[in-house]
C-alpha positions in Angstrom: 29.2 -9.6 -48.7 32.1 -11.3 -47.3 31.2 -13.6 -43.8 34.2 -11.7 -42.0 32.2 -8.2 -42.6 28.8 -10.0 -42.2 30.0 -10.9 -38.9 30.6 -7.6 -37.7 27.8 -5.9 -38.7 25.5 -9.1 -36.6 28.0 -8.2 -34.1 27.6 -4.4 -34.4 23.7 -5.0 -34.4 23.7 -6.8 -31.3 25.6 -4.7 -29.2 23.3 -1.6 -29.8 19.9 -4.1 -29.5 21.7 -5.3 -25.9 22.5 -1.6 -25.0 19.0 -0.2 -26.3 17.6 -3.2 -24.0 20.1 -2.1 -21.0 19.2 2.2 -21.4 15.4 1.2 -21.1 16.1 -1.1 -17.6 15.6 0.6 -14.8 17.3 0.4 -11.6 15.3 -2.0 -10.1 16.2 -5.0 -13.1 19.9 -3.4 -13.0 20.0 -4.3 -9.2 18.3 -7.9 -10.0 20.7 -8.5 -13.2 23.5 -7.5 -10.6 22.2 -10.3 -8.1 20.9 -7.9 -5.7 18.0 -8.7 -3.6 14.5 -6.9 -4.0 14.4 -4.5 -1.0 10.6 -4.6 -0.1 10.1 -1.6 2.4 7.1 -1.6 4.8 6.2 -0.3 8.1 4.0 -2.1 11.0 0.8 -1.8 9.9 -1.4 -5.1 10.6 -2.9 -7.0 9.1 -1.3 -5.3 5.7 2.2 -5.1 6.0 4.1 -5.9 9.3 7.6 -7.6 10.5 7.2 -11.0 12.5 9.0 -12.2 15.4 11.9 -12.9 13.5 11.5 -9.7 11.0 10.2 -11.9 8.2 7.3 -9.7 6.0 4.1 -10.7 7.7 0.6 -9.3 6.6 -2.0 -9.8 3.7 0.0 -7.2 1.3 3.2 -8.7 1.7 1.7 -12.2 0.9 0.2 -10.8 -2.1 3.3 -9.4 -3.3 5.4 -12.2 -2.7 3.7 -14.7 -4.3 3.4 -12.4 -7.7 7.2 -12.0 -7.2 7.9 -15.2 -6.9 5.5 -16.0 -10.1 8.0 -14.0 -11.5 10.5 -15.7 -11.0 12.4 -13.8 -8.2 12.5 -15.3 -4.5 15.6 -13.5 -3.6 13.9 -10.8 -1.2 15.2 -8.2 1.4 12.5 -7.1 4.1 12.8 -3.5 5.0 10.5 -2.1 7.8 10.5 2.0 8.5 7.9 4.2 9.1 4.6 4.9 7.2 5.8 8.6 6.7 8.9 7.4 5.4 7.7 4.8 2.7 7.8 7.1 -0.4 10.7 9.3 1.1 12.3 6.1 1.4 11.6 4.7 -2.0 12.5 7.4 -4.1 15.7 8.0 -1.7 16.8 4.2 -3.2 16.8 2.7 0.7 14.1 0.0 -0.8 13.0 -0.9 -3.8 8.9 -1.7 -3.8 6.3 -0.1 -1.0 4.3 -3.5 -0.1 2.9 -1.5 2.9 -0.5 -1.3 1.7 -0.6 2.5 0.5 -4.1 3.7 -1.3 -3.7 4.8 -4.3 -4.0 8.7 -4.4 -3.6 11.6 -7.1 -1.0 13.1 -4.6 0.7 10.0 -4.5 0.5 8.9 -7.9 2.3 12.4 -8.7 5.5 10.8 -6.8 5.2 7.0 -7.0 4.3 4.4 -10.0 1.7 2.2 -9.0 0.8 -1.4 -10.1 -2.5 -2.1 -10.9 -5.2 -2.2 -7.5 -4.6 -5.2 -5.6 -7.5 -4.5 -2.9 -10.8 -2.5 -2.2 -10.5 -0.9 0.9 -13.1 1.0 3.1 -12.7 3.5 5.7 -13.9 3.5 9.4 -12.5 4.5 13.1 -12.3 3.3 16.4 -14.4 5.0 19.0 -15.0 4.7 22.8 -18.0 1.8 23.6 -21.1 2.9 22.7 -19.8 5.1 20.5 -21.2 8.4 22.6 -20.8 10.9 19.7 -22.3 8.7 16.9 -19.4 9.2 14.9 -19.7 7.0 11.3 -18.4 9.2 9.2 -16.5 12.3 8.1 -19.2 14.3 8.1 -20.5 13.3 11.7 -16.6 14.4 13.0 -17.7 18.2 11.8 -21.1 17.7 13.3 -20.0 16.8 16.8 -16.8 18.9 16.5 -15.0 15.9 17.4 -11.4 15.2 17.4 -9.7 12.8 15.0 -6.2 10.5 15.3 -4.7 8.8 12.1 -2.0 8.4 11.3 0.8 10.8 9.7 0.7 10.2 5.9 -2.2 8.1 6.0 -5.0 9.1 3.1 -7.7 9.8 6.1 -6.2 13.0 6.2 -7.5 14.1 3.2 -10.8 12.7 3.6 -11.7 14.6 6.5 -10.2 17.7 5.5 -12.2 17.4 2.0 -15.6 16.8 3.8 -14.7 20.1 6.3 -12.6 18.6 9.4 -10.3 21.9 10.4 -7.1 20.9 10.4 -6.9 21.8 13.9 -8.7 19.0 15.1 -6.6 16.5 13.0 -4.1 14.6 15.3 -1.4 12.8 13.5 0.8 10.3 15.4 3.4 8.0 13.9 0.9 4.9 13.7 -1.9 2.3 14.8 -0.4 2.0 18.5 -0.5 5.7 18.9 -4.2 6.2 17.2 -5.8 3.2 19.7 -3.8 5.1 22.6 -4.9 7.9 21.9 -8.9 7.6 21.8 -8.3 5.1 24.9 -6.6 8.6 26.7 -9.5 10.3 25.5 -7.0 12.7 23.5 -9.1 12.2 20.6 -12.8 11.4 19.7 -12.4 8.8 17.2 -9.3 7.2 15.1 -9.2 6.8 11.6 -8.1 4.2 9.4 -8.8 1.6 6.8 -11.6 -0.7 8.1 -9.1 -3.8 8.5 -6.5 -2.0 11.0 -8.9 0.0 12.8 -10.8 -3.8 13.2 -7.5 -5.3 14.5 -7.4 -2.2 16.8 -10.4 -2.8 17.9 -10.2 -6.5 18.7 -6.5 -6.0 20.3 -8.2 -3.3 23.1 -10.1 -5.9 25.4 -13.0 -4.1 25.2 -11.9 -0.4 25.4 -13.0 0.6 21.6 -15.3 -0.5 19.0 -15.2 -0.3 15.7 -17.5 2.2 13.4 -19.5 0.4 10.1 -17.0 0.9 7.2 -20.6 0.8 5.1 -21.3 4.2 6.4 -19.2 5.9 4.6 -20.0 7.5 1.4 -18.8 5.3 -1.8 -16.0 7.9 -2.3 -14.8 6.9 0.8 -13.2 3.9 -0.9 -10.3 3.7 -2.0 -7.9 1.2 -4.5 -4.3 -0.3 -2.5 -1.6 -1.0 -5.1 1.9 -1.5 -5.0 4.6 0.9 -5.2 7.3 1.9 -7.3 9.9 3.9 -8.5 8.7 5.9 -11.8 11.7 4.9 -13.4 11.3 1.4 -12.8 8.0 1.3 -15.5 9.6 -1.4 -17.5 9.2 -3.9 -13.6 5.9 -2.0 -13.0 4.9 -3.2 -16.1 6.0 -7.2 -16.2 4.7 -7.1 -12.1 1.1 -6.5 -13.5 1.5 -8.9 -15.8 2.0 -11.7 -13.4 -0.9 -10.0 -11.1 -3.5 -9.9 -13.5 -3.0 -14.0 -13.4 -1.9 -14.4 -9.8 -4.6 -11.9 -8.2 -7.9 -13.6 -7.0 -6.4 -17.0 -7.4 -6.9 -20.0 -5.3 -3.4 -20.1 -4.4 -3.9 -16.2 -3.5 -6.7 -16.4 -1.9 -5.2 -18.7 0.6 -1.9 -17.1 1.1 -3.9 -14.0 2.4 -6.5 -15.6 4.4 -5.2 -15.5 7.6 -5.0 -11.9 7.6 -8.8 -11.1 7.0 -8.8 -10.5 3.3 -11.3 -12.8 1.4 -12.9 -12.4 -2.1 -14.7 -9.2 -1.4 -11.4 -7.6 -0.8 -10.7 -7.7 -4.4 -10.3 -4.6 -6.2 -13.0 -5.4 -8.9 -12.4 -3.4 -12.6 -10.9 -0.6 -11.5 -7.7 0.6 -13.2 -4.5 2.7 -11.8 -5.5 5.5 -14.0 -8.6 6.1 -13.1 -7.8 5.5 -9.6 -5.4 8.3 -9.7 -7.6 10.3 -11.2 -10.6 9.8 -9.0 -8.4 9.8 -5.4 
């Protein structure tokens, strides 16, 4: 075999290696190879995901994700804030790249999303009027008491209290936490669901107009897994991103870029997987 013809066969083989590698990228590591910025879309949910002052990404999910990102090797980031309704919308639609707005991991969800791997263990509670005058701690008390519950549009409470025998009718949905600590301070609704930490910054923001329920009264299916989101066809970043979580997560260096925002070590998501979170939620 002469050099000239070994040459273009190596030559040959590396341009359909480099195009094999290029059809399996998806648009995400296009965008990045392109020099783009990683679009991470949120909306204002504290202490999870939230803009600052200045619209920098704020909150405990945003640090988490930045910090794996940045293990990564990528610190060229674009914040994008919308609306919790429009986070997978928004995703899929290619106006962001990555949901860092603290979204449980659910079956429904997982059927339009790609998750990474659990990042937190979150419970369930709600804010209620002081003294809490229908004992109201958990779904099942709303159907006893035929009370009223807020949460917010999109937001995985819905299920839960439609699964334990809430009617629909007595579901309010309003765009987000603002709205839901309105509207049990109105009396417009009996009790406002969320995940223990924003109904506990609801709570402490009121001066005294709504406490907070026990998150430990829910049933353990109450819990639920928070994870990352992504395009499906962006598996090949979904993948290398739980990579660098699996070392990042838990970390001292983790542990104190989240701090501030109320999430401590028994936040962590423990053993569960993705896949059996989708299939249990």
């Amino acid at each position: 075999m002469t050099r000239a013809l070994l040459k273009t066969m190596l030559t040959g083989i590396a341009a359909l290696t480099m195009g094999a590698s290029l059809a399996n990228a998806g648009p995400l590591m296009d965008r990045i190879e392109a020099g783009e910025p990683i679009r991470i879309g949120f909306a204002n949910e504290i202490p999870f995901a939230y803009p600052g002052e200045d619209g920098s990404p704020k909150g405990f999910v945003n640090a988490h994700a930045l910090g794996v990102l940045e293990k990564m090797g990528y610190t060229n980031i674009e914040p994008v804030q919308t609306e919790w309704g429009g986070l997978i919308p928004g995703l899929n639609a290619g106006r962001f790249d990555i949901v860092t707005g603290g979204m449980n991991i659910l079956a429904s969800r997982c059927e339009n999303i790609a998750f990474s791997e659990p990042m937190a263990r979150i419970g369930d509670a709600f804010i209620v009027a002081p003294g809490n005058p229908k004992n109201i701690g958990n779904y099942e008390s709303l159907v006893e008491n035929e009370a009223v519950m807020v949460t917010g549009a999109g937001y995985s409470n819905i299920e839960a209290a439609k699964a334990a025998g809430v009617n629909e009718s007595n579901i309010m949905q309003v765009p987000g936490p603002t709205e839901i600590l309105a509207a049990v301070r109105a009396g417009r609704a009996d009790a406002g669901a969320g995940t223990y930490f924003t109904v506990k910054q609801l709570a402490d923001s009121s001066g005294g107009a709504a406490e907070v329920t026990d998150p430990e009264a829910m049933p353990e299916e109450g819990f639920n897994w928070a994870g990352i989101g992504f395009r499906k066809d962006d598996q090949d970043f979904v993948d290398k991103f739980n990579a660098a979580q699996a070392e990042y997560l838990g970390s001292e260096e983790m542990l104190k870029a989240v701090a501030e925002y109320g999430y401590g070590e028994g936040s962590l998501p423990g053993d569960k997987t993705t896949e059996w979170v989708c299939a249990n939620r």
